[in-house]
mmCIF file of the N, C-alpha and C atoms, coordinates in Angstrom:
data_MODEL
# 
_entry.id   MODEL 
# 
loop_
_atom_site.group_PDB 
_atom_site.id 
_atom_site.type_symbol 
_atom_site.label_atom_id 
_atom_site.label_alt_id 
_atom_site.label_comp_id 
_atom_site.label_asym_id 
_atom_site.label_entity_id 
_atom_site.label_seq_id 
_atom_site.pdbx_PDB_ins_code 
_atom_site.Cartn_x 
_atom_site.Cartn_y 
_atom_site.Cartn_z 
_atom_site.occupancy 
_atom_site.B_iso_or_equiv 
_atom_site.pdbx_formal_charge 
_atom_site.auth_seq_id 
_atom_site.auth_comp_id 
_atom_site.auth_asym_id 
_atom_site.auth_atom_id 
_atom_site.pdbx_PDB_model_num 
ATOM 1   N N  . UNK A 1 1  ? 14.785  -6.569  26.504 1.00 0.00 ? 1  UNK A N  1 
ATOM 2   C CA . UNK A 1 1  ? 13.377  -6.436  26.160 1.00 0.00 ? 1  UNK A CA 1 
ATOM 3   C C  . UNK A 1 1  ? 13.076  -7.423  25.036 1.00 0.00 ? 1  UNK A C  1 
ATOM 4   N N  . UNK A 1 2  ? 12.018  -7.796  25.161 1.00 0.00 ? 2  UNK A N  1 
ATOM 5   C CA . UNK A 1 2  ? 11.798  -9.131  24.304 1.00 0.00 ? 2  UNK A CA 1 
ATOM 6   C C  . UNK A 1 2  ? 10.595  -8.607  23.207 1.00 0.00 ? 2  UNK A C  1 
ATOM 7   N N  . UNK A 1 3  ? 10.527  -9.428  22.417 1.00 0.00 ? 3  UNK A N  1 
ATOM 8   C CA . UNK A 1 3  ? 9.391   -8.813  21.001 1.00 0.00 ? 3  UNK A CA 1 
ATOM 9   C C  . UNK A 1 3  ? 7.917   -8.643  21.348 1.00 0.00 ? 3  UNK A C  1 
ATOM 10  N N  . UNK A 1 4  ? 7.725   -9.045  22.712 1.00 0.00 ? 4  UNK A N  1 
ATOM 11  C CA . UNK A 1 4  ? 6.272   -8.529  23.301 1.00 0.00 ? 4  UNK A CA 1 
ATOM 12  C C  . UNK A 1 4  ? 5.912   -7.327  24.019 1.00 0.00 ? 4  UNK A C  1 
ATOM 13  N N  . UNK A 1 5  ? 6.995   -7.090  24.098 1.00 0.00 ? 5  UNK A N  1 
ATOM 14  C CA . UNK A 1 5  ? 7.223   -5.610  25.040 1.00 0.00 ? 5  UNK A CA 1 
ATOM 15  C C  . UNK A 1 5  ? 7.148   -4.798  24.088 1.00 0.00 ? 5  UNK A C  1 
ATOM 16  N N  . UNK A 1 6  ? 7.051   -4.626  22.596 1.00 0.00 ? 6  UNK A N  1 
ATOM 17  C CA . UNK A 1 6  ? 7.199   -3.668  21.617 1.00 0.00 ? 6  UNK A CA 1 
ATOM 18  C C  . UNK A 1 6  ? 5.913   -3.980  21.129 1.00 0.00 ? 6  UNK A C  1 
ATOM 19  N N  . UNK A 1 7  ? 5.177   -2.898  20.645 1.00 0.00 ? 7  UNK A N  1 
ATOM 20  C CA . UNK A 1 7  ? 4.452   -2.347  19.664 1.00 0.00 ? 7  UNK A CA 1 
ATOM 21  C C  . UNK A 1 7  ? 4.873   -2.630  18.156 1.00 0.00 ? 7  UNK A C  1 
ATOM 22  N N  . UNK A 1 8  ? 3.989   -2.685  16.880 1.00 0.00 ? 8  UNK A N  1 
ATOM 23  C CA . UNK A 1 8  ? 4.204   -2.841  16.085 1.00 0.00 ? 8  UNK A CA 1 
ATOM 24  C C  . UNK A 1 8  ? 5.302   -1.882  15.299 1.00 0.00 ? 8  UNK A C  1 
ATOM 25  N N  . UNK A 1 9  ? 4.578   -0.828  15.984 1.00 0.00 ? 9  UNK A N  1 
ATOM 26  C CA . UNK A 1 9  ? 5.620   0.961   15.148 1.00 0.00 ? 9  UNK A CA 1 
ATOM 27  C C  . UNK A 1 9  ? 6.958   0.924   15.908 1.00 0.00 ? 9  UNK A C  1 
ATOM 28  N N  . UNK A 1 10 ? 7.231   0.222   16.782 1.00 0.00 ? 10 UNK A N  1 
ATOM 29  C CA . UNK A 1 10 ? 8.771   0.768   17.351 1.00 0.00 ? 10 UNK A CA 1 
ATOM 30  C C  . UNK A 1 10 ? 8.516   1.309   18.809 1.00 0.00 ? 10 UNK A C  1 
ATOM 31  N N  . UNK A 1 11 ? 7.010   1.780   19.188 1.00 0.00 ? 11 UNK A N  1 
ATOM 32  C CA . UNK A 1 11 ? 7.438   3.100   19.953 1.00 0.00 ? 11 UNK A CA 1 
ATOM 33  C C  . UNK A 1 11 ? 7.060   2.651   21.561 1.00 0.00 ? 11 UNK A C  1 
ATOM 34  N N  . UNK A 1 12 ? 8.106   2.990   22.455 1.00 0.00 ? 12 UNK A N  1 
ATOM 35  C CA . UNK A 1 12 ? 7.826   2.302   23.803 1.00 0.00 ? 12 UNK A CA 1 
ATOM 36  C C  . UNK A 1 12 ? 6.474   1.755   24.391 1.00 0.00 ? 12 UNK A C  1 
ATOM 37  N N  . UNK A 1 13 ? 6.196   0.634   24.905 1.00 0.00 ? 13 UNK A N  1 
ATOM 38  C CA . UNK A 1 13 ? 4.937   0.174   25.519 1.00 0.00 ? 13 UNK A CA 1 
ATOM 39  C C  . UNK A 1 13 ? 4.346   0.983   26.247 1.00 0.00 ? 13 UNK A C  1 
ATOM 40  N N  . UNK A 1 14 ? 2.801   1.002   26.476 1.00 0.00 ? 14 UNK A N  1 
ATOM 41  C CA . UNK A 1 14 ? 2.900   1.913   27.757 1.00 0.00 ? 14 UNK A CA 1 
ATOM 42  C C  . UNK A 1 14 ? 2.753   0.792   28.803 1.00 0.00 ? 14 UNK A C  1 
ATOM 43  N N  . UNK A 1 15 ? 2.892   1.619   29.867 1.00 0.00 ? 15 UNK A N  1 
ATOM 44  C CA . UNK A 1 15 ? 2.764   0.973   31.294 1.00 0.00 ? 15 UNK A CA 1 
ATOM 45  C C  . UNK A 1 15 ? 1.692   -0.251  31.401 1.00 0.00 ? 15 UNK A C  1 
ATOM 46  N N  . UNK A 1 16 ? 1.944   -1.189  31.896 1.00 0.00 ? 16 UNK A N  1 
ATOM 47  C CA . UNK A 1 16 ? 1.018   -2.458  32.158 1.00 0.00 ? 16 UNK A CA 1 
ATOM 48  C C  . UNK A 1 16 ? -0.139  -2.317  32.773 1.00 0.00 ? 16 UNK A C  1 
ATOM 49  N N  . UNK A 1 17 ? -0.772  -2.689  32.917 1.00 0.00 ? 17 UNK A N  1 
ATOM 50  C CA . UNK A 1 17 ? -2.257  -2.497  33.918 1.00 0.00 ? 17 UNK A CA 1 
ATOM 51  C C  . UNK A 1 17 ? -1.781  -2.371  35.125 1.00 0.00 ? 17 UNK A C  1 
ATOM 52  N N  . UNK A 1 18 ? -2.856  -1.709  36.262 1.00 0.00 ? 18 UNK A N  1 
ATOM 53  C CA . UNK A 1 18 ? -2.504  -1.351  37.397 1.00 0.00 ? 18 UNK A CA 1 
ATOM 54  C C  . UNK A 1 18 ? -2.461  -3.058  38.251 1.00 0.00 ? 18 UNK A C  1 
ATOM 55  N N  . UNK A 1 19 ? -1.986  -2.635  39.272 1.00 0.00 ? 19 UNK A N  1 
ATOM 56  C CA . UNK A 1 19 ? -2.098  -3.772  40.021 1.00 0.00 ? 19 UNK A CA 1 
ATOM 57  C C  . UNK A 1 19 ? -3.343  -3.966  40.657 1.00 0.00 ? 19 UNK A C  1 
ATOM 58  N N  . UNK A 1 20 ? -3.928  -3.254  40.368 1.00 0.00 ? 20 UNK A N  1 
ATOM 59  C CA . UNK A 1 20 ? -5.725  -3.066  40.778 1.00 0.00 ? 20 UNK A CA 1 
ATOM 60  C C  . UNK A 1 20 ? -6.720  -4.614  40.824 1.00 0.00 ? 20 UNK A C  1 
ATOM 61  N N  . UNK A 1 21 ? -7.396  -5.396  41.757 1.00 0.00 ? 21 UNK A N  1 
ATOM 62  C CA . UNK A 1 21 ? -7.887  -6.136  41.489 1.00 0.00 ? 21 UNK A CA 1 
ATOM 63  C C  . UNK A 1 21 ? -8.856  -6.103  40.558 1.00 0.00 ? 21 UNK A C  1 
ATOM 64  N N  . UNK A 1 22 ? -9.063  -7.226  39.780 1.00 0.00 ? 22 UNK A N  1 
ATOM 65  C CA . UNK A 1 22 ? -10.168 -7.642  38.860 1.00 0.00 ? 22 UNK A CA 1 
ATOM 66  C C  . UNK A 1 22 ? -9.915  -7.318  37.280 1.00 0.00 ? 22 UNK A C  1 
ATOM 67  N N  . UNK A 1 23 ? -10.792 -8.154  36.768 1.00 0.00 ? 23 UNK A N  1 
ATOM 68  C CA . UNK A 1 23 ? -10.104 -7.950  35.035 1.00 0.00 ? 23 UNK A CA 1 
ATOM 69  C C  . UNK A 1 23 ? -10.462 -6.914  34.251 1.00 0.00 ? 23 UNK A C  1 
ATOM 70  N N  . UNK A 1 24 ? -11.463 -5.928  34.626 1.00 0.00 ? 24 UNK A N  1 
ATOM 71  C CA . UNK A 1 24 ? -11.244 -4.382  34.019 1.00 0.00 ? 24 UNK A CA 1 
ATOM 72  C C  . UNK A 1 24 ? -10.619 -3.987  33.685 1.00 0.00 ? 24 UNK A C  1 
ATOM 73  N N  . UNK A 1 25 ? -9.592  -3.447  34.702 1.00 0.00 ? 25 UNK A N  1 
ATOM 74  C CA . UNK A 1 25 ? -8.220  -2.719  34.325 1.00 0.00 ? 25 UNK A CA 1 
ATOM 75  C C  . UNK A 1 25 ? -7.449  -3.227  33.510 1.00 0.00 ? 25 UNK A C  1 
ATOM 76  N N  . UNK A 1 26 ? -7.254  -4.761  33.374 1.00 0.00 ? 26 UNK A N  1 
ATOM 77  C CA . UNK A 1 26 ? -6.669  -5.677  32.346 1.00 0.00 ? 26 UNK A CA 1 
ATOM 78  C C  . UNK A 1 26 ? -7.075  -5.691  30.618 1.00 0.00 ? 26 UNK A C  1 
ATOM 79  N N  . UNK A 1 27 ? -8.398  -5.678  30.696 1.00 0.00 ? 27 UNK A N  1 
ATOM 80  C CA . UNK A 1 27 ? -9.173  -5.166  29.667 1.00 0.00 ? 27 UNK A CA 1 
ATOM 81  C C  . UNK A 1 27 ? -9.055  -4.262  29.184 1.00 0.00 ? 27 UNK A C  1 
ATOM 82  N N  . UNK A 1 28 ? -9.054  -3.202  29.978 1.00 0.00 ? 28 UNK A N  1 
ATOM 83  C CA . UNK A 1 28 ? -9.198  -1.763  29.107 1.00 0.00 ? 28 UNK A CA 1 
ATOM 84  C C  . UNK A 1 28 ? -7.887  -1.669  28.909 1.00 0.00 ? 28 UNK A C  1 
ATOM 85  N N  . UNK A 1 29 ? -6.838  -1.627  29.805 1.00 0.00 ? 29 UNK A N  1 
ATOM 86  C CA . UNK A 1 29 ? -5.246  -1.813  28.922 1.00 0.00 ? 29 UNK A CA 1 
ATOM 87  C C  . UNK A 1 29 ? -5.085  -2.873  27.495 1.00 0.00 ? 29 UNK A C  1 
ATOM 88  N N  . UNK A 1 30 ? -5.645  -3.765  27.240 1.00 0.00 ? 30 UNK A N  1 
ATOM 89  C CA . UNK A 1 30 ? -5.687  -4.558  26.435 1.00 0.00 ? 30 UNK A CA 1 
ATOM 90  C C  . UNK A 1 30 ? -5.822  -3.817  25.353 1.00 0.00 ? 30 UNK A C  1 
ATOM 91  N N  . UNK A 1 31 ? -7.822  -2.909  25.620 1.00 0.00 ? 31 UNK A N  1 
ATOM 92  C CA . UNK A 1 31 ? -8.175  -2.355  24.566 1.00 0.00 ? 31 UNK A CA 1 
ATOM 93  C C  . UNK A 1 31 ? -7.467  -1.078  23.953 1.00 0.00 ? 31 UNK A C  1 
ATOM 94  N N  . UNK A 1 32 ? -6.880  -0.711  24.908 1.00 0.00 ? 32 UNK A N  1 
ATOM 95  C CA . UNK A 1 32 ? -5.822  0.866   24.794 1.00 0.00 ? 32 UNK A CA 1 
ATOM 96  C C  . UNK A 1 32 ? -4.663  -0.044  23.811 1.00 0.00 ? 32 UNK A C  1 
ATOM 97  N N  . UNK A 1 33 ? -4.058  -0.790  23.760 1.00 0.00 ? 33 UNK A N  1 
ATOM 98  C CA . UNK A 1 33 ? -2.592  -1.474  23.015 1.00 0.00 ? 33 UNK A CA 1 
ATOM 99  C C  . UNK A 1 33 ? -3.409  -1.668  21.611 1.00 0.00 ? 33 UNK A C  1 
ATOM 100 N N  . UNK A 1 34 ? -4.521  -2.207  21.292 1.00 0.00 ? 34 UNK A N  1 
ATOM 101 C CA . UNK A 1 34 ? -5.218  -2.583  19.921 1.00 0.00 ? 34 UNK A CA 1 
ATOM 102 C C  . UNK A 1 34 ? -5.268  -1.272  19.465 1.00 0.00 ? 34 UNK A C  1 
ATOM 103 N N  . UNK A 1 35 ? -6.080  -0.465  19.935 1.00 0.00 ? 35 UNK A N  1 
ATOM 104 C CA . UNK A 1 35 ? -6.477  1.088   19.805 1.00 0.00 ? 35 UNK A CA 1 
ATOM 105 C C  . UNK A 1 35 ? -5.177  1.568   18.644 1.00 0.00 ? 35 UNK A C  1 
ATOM 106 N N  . UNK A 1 36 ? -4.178  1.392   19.711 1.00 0.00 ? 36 UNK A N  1 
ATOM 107 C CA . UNK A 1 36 ? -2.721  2.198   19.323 1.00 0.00 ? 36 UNK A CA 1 
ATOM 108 C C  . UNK A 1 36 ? -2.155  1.375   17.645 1.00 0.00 ? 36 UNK A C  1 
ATOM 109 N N  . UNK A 1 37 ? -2.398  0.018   18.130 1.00 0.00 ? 37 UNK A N  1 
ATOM 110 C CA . UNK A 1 37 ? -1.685  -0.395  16.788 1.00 0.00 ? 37 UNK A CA 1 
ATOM 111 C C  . UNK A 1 37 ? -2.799  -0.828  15.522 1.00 0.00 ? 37 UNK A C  1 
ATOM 112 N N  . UNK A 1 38 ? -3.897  -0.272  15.713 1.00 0.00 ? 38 UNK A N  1 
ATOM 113 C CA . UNK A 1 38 ? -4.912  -1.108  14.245 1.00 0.00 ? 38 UNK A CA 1 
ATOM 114 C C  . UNK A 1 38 ? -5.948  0.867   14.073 1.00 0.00 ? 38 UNK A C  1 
ATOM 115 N N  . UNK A 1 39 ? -5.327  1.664   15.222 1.00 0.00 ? 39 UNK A N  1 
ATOM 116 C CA . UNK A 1 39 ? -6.534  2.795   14.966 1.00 0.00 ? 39 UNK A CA 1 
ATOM 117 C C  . UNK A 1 39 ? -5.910  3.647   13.687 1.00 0.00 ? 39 UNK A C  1 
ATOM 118 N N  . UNK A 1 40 ? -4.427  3.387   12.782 1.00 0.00 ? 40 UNK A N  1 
ATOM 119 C CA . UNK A 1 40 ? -4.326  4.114   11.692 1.00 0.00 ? 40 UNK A CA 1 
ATOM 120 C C  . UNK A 1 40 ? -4.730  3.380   10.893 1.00 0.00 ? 40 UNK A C  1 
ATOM 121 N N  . UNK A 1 41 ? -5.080  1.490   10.652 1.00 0.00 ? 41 UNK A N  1 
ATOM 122 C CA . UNK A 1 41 ? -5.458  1.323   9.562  1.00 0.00 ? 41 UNK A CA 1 
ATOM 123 C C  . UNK A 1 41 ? -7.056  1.291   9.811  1.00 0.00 ? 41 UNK A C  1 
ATOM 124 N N  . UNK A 1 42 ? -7.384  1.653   10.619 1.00 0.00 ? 42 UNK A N  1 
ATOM 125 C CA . UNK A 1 42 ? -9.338  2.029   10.736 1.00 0.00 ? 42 UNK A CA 1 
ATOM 126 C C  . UNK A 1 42 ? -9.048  3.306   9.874  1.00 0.00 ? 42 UNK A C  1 
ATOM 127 N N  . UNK A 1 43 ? -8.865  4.062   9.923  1.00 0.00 ? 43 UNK A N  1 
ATOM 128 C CA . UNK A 1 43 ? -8.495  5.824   9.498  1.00 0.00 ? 43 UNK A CA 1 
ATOM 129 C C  . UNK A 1 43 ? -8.119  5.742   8.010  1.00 0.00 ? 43 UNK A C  1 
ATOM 130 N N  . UNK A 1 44 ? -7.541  4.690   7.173  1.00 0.00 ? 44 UNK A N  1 
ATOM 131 C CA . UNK A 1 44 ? -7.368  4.532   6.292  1.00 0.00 ? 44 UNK A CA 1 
ATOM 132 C C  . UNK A 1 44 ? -8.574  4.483   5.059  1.00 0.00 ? 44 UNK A C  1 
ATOM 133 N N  . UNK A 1 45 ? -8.492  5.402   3.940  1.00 0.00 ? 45 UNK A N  1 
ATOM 134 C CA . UNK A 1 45 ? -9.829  4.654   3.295  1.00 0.00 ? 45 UNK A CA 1 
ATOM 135 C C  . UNK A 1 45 ? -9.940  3.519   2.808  1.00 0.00 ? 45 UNK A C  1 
ATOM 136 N N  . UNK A 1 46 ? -11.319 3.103   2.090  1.00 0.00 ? 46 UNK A N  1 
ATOM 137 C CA . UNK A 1 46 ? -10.948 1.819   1.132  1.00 0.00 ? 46 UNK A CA 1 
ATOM 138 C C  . UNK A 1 46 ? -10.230 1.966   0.082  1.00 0.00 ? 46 UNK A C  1 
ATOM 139 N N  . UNK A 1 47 ? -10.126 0.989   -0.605 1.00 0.00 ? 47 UNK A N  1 
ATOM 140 C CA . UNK A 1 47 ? -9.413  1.654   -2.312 1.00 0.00 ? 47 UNK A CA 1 
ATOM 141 C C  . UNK A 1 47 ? -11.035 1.577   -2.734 1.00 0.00 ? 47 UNK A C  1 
ATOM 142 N N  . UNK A 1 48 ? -10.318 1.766   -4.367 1.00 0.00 ? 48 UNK A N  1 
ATOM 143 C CA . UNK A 1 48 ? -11.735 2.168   -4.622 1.00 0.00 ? 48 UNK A CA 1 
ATOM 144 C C  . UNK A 1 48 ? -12.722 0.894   -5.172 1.00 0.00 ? 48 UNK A C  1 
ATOM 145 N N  . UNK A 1 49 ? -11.593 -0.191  -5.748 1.00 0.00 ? 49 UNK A N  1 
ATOM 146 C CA . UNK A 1 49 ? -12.838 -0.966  -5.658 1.00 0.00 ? 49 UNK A CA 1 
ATOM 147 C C  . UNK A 1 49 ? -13.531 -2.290  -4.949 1.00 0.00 ? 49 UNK A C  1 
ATOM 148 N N  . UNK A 1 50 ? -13.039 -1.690  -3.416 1.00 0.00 ? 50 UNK A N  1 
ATOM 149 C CA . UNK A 1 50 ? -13.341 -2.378  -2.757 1.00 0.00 ? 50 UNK A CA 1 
ATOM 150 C C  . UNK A 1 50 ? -14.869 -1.268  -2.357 1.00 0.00 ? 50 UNK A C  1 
ATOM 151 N N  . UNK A 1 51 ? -14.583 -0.429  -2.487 1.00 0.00 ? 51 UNK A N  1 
ATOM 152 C CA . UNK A 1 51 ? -15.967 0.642   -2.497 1.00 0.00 ? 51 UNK A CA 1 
ATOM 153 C C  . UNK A 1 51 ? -16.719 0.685   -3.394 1.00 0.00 ? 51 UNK A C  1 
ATOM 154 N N  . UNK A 1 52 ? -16.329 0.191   -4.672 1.00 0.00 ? 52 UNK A N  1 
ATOM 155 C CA . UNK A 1 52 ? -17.453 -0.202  -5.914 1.00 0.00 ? 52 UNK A CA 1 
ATOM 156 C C  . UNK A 1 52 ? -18.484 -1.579  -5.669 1.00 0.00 ? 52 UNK A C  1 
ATOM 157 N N  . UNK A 1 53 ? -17.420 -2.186  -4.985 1.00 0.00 ? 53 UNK A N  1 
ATOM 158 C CA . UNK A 1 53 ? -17.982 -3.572  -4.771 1.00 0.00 ? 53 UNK A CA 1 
ATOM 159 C C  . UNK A 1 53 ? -19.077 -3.805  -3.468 1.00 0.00 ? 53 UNK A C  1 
ATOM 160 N N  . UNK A 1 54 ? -18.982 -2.720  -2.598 1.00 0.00 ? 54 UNK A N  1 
ATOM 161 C CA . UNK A 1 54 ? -19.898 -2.355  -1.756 1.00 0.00 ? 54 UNK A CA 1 
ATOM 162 C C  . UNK A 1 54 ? -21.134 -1.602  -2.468 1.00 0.00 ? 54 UNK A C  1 
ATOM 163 N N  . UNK A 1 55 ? -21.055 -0.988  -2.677 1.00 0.00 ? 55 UNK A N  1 
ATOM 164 C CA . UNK A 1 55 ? -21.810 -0.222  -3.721 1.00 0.00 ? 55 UNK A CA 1 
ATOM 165 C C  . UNK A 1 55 ? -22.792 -0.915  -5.019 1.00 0.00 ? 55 UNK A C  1 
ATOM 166 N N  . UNK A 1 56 ? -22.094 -1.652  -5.377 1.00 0.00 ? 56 UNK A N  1 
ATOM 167 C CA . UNK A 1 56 ? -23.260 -3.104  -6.288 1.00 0.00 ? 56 UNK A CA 1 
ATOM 168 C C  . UNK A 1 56 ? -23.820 -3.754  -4.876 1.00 0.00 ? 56 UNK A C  1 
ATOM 169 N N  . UNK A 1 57 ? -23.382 -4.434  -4.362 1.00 0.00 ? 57 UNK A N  1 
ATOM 170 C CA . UNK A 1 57 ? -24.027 -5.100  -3.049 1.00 0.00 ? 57 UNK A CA 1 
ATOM 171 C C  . UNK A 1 57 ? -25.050 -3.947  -2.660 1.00 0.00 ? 57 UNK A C  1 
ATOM 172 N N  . UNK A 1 58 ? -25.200 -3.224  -2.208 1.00 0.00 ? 58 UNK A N  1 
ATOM 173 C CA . UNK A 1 58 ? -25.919 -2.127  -1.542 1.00 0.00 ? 58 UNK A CA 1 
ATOM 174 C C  . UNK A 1 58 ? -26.964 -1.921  -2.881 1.00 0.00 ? 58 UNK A C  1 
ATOM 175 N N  . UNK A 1 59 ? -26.722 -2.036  -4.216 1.00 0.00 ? 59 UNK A N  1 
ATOM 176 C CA . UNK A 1 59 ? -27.565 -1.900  -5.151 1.00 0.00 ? 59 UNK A CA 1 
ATOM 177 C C  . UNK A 1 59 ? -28.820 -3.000  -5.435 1.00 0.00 ? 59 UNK A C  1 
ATOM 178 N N  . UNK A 1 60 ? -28.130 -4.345  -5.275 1.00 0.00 ? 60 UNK A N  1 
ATOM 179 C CA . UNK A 1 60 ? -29.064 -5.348  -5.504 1.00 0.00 ? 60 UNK A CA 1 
ATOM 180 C C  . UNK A 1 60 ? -30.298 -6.060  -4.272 1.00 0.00 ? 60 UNK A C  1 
ATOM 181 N N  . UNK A 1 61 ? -31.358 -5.609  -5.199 1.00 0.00 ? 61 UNK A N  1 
ATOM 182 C CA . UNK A 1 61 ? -32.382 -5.882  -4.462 1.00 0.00 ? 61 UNK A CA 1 
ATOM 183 C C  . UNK A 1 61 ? -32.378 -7.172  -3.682 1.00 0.00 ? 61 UNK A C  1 
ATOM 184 N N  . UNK A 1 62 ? -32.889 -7.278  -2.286 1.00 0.00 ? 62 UNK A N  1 
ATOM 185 C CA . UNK A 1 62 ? -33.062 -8.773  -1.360 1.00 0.00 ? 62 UNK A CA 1 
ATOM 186 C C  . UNK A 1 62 ? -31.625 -9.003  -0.741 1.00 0.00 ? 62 UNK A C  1 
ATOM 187 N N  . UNK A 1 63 ? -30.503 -8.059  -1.436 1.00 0.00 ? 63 UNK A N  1 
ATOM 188 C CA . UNK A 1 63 ? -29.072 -8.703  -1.393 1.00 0.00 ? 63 UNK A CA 1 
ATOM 189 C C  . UNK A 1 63 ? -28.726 -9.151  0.031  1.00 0.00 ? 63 UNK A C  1 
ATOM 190 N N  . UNK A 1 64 ? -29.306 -8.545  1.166  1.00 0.00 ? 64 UNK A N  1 
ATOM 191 C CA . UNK A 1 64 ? -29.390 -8.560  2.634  1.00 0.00 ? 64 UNK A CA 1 
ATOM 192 C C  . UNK A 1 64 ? -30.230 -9.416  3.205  1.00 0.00 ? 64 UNK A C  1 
ATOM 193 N N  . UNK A 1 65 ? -30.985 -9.973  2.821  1.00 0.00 ? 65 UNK A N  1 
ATOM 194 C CA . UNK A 1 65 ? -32.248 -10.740 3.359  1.00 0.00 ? 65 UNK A CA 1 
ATOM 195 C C  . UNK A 1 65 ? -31.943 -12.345 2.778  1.00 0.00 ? 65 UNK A C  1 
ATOM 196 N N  . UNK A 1 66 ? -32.448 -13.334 3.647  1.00 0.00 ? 66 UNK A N  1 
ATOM 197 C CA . UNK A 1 66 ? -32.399 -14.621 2.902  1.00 0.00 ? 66 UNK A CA 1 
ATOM 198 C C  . UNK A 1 66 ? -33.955 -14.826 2.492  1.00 0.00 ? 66 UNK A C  1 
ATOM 199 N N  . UNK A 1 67 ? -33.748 -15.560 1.240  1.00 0.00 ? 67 UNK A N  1 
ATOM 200 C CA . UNK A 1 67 ? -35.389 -15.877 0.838  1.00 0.00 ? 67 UNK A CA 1 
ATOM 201 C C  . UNK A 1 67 ? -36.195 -16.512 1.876  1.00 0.00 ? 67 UNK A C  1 
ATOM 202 N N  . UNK A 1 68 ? -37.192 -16.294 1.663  1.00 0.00 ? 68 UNK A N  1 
ATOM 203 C CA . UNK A 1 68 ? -38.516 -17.155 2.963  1.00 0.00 ? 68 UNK A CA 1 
ATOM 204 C C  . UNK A 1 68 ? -38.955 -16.004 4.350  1.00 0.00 ? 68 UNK A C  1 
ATOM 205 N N  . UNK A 1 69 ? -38.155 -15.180 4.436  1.00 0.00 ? 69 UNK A N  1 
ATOM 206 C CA . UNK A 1 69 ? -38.335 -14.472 5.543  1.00 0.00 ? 69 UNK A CA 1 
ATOM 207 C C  . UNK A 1 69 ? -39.299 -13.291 5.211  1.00 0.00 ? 69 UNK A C  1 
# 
């Protein structure tokens, strides 16, 4: 088994896409493998001052808008 066949955590691949025509099934297996290896650091919070620093942004007036509009 070679280093593409593994997941980041160790833990067996799942099964490949079906042999099903068309690139759907390819896709959504794609999106199922991302899911598995990036959905604990979505779940993770921020620290905190990466949440302070959102938080001034979100404070200052226009901060979202470009001038002229």
């Amino acid at each position: 088994m070679n280093n593409d066949d593994k997941d980041v955590k160790g833990a067996p691949p799942l099964p490949g896409p079906a042999m099903a025509p068309g690139r759907d099934s390819k896709e959504d297996w794609i999106g199922r493998q991302l899911r598995r290896v990036f959905d604990d650091a979505l779940n993770e919070p921020l620290p905190d001052d990466i949440m302070s620093l959102l938080e001034r942004i979100d404070e200052q007036p226009g901060a979202h808008t470009k001038s002229g509009e």
